[in-house]
C-alpha positions in Angstrom: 16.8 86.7 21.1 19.9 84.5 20.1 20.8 84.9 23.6 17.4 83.7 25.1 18.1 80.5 22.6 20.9 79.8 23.9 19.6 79.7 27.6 16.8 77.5 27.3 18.2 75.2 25.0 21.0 74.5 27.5 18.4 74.3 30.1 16.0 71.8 28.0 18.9 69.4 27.2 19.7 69.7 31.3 16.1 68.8 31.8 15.9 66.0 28.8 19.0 64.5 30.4 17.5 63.7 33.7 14.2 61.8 31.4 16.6 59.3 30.6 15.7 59.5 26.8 18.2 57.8 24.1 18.2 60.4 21.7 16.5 64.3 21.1 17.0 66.9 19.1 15.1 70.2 18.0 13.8 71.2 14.8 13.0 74.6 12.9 9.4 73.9 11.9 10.0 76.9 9.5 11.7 74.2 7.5 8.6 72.5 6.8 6.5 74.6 5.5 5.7 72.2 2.2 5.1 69.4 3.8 2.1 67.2 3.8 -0.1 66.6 6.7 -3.0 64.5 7.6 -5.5 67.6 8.6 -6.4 70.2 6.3 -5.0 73.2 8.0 -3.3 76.3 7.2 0.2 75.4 7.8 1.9 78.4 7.7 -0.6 79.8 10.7 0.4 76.7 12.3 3.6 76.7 12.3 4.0 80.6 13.4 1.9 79.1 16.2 4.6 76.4 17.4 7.5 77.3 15.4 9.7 74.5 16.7 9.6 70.8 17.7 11.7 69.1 20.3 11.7 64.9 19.0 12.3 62.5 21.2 13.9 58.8 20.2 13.8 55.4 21.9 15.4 52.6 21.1 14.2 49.3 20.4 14.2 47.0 23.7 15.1 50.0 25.7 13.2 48.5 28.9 14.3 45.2 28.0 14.6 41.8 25.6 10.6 40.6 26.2 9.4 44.9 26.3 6.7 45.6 23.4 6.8 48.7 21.9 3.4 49.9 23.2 5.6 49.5 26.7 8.2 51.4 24.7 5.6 54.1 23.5 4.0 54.6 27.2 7.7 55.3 28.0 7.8 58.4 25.5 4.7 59.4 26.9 5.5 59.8 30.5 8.8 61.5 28.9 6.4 63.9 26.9 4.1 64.7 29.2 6.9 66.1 31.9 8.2 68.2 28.8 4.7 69.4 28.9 4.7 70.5 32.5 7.8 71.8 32.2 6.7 74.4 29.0 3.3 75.5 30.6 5.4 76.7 34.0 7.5 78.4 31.4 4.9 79.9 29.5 5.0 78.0 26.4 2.7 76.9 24.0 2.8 73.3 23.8 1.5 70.1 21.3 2.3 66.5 21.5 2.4 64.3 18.3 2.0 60.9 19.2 3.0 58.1 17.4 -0.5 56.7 17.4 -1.9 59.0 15.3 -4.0 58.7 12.6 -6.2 61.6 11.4 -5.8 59.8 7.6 -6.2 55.6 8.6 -7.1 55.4 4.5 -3.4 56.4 3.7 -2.7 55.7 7.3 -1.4 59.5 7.9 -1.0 61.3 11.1 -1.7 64.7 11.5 2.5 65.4 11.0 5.0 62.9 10.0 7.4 62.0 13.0 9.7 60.8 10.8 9.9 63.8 9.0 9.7 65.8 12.6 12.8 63.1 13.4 14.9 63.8 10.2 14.5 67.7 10.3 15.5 67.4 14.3 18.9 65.7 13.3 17.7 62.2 15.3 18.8 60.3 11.8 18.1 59.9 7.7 15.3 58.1 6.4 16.4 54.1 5.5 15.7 52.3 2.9 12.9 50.4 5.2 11.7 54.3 5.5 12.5 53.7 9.6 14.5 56.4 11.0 18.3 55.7 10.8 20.7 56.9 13.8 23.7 56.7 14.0 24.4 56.0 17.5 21.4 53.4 17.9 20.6 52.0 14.5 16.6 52.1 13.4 14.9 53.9 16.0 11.6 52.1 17.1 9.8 55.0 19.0 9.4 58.4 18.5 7.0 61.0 19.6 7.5 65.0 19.5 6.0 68.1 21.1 5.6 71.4 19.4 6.4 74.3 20.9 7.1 78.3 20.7 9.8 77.9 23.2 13.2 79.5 21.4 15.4 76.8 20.6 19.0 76.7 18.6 17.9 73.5 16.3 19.8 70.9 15.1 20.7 70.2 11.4 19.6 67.0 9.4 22.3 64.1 9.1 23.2 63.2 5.8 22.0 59.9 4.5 24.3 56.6 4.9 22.0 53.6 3.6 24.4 53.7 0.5 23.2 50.8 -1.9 22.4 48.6 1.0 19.3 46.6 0.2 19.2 44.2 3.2 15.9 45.4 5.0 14.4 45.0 1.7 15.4 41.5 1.3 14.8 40.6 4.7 10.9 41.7 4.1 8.9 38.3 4.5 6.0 40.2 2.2 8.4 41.2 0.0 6.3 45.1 0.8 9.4 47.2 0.0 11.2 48.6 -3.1 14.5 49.7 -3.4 14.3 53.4 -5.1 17.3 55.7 -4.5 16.9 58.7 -2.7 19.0 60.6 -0.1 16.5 62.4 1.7 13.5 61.0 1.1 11.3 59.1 -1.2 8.9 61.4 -3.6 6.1 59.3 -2.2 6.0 56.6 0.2 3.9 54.6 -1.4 6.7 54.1 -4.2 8.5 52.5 -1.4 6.6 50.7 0.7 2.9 48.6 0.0 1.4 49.9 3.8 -1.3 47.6 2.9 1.1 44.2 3.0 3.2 45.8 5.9 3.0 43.7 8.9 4.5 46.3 11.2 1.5 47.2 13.4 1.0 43.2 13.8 4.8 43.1 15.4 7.4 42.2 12.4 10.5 43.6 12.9 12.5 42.2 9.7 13.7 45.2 8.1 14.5 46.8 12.1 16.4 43.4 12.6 18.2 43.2 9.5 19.6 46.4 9.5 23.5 46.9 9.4 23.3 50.2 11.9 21.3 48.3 14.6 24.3 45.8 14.7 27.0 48.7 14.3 25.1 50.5 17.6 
């Protein structure tokens, strides 16, 4: 089995490789068996079902200064859907999770977190701003995953770097964050961030802009 994980995990990355994608990684869905999702579902079945996720990162402005990130998400989709072709001539089972989704638009949930999907895959920790931190590129501003029963050697999460910075949460023009210390991840989101005053889905990009790893990438 370890040996069968090996192979197609060298083979995936060889394949990822050629999608052009700025970052990826893989995660152990087995790791997730608490978490919370936006479909009542028995999880634990779920996950048996597709037991590992492969997470796929753009970064912002990837196809250029005046590209929108619904550009940048169509991108991820085209990526996704090859990754799909190449699982079913496998033999693979095979789920996307686009970013898009909302099974919960009350508490504005999707069916599983990407973030979480991201942080579990080793893709980056969870910022202050709640974004997805990498370290090569800063606060991602894409993501979308595909679940899978393909055998996979996954990745392990990177350790959280946001220190006592605060600058995304002064840089907020609604003033919709909170600074609460955590190094994984907030008990509750809505501790903070006020989803309701977010203007994220209406194009603000403060707390992406004013982020210290965007300029370090």
């Amino acid at each position: 089995m370890e040996e069968q994980k090996i192979i197609e995990t060298v083979n995936l990355r060889n394949f990822i490789e050629k999608l052009e994608i700025d970052i990826y990684g893989f995660a152990d869905m087995q790791l997730l068996k608490n978490m919370k999702t936006g479909l009542p579902i028995d999880l634990e079945k779920f996950i048996n079902m597709f037991p590992f996720a492969i997470v796929l990162g753009a970064q912002y402005r990837k196809l250029g200064k005046k590209a929108s990130g619904g550009r940048t998400a169509l991108f991820l989709e085209d990526a996704a859907f090859s990754m799909l072709e190449y699982l079913e001539n496998k033999g693979y089972k095979q789920l996307i999770i686009h970013t898009e989704d909302e099974f919960d638009p009350i508490n504005r949930l999707g069916f599983i977190s990407l973030k979480i999907l991201a942080k579990t895959a080793g893709l980056g920790w969870q910022g202050r701003s709640l974004l997805i931190i990498s370290p090569e590129f800063g606060p991602l501003h894409r993501l979308i995953a595909i679940l899978t029963d393909i055998p996979l050697q996954t990745n392990q999460a990177i350790k959280n770097e946001c220190g006592e910075c605060r600058k995304c949460i002064d840089a907020c023009p609604q003033n919709a964050l909170t600074f609460v210390a955590f190094n994984d991840h907030p008990i509750s989101r809505e501790d903070v961030l006020d989803i309701k005053t977010c203007l994220g889905d209406n194009g603000c990009l403060a707390c992406l802009l004013s982020c210290p790893w965007l300029k370090k990438s």
